[in-house]
C-alpha atoms as an extended CHARMM CRD file, in Angstrom:
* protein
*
        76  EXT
         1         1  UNK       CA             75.2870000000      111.6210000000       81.3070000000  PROA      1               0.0000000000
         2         2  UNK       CA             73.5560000000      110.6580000000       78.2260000000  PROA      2               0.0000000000
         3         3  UNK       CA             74.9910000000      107.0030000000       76.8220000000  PROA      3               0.0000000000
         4         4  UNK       CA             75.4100000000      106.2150000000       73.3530000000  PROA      4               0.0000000000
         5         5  UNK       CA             72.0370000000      104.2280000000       72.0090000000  PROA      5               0.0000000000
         6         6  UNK       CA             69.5350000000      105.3740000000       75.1350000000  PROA      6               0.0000000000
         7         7  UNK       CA             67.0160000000      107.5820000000       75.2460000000  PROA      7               0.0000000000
         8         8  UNK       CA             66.4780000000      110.1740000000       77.6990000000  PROA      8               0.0000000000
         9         9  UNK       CA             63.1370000000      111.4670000000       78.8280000000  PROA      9               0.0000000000
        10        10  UNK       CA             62.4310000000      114.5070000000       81.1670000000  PROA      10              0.0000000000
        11        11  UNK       CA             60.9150000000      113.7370000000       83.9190000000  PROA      11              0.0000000000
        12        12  UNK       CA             60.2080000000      116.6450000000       86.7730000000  PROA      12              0.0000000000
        13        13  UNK       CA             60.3400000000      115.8480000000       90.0620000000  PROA      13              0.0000000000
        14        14  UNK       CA             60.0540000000      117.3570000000       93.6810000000  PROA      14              0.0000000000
        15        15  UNK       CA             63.4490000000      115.6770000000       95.4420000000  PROA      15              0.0000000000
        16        16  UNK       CA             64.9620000000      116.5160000000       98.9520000000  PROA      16              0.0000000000
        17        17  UNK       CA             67.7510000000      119.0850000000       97.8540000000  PROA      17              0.0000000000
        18        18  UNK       CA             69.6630000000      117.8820000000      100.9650000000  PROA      18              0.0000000000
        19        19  UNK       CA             69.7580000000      114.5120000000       99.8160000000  PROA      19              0.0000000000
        20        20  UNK       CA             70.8270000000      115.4120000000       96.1440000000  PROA      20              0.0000000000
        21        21  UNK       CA             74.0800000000      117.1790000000       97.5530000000  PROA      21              0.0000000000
        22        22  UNK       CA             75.0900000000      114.7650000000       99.5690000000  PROA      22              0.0000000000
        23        23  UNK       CA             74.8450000000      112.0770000000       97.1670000000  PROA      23              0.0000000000
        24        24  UNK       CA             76.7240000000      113.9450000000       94.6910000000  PROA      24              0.0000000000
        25        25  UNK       CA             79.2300000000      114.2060000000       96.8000000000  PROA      25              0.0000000000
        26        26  UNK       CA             78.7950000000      111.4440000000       97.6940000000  PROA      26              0.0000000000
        27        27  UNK       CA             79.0220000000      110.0700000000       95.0970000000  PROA      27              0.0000000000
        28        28  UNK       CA             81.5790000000      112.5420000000       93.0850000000  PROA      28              0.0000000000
        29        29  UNK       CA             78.9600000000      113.8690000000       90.2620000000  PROA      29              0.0000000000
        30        30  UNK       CA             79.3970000000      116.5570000000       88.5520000000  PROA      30              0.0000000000
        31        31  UNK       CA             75.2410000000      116.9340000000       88.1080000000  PROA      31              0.0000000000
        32        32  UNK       CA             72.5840000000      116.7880000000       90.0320000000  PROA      32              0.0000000000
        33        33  UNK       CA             71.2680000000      114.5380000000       86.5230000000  PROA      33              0.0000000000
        34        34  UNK       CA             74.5370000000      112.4400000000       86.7370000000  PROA      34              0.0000000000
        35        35  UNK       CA             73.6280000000      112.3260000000       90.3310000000  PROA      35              0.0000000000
        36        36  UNK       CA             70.3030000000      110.3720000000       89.7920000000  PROA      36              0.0000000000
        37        37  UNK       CA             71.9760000000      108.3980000000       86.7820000000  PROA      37              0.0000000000
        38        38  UNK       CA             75.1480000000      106.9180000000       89.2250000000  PROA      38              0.0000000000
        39        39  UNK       CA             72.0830000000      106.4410000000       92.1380000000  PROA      39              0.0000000000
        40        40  UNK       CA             69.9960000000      104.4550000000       89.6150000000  PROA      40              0.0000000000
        41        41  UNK       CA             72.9230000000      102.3420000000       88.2200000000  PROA      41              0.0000000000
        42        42  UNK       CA             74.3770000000      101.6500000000       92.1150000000  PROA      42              0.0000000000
        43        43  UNK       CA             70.4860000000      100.4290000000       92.6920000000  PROA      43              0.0000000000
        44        44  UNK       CA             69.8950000000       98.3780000000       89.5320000000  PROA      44              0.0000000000
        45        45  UNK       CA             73.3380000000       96.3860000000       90.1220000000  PROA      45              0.0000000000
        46        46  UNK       CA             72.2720000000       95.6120000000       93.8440000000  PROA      46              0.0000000000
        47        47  UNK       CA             69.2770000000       94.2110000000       92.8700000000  PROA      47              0.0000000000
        48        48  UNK       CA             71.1310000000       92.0130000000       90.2410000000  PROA      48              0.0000000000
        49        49  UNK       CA             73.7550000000       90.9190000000       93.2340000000  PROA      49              0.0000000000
        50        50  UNK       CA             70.9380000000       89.7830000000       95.4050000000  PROA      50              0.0000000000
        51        51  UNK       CA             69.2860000000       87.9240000000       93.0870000000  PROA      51              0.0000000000
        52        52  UNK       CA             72.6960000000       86.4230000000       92.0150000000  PROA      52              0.0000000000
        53        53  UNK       CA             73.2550000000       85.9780000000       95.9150000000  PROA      53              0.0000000000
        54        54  UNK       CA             69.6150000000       84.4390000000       96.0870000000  PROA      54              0.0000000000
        55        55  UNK       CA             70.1260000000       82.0230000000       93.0710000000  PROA      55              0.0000000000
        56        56  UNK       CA             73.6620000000       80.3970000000       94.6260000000  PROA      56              0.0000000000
        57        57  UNK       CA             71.7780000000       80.0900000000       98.2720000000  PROA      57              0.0000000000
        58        58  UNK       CA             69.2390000000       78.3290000000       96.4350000000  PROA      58              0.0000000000
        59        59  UNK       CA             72.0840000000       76.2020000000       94.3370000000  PROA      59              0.0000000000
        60        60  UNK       CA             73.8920000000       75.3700000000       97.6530000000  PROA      60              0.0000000000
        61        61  UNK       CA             70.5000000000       74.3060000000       99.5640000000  PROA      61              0.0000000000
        62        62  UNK       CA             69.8190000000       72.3220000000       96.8830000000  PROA      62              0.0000000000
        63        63  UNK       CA             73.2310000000       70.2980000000       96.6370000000  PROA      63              0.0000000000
        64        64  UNK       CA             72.4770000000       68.6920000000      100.5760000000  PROA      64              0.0000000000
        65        65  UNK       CA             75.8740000000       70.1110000000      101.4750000000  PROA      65              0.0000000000
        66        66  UNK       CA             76.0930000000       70.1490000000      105.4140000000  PROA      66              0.0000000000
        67        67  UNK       CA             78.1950000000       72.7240000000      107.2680000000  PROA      67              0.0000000000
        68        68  UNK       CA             79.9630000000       71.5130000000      109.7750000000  PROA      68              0.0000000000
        69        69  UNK       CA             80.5550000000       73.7890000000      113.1960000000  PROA      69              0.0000000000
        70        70  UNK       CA             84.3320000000       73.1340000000      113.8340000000  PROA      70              0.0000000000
        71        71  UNK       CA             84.1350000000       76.1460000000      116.0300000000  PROA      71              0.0000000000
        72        72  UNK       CA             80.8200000000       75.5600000000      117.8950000000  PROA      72              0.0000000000
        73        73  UNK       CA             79.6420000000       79.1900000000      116.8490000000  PROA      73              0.0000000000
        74        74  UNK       CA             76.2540000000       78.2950000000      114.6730000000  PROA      74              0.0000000000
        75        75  UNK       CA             74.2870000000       76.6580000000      117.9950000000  PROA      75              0.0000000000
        76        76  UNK       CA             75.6760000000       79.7240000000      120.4090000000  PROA      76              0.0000000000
């Protein structure tokens, strides 16, 4: 799955064959290369989540809002 403006490089690898089909089905690839690509891409945007995640928590601290336990479930 080569995208428009991106380079490729070949790169050789020794990979658990077990884990490469059941990600691609997984993950419906057509290629054990799209495979990798889709597996790379789900990784790179989870990182970018947590640190999105990280930079509100650290917003919100921040603020001195207070939560307040209307159910009494946070001391439990």
């Amino acid at each position: 799955m080569n995208r428009a403006g991106r380079r490729t490089a070949h790169k050789h690898y020794r990979l658990d064959a077990a884990k490469i089909r059941r990600a691609k089905r997984v993950l419906r690839a057509d290629t054990e290369t799209e495979t990798i690509e889709r597996a790379l891409d789900l990784v790179i945007a989870e990182e970018e989540r947590n640190r999105l995640a990280a930079a509100t928590l650290e917003r919100f601290l921040r603020s001195g809002a207070r939560i307040k336990d209307v159910y009494g479930k946070l001391s439990a």
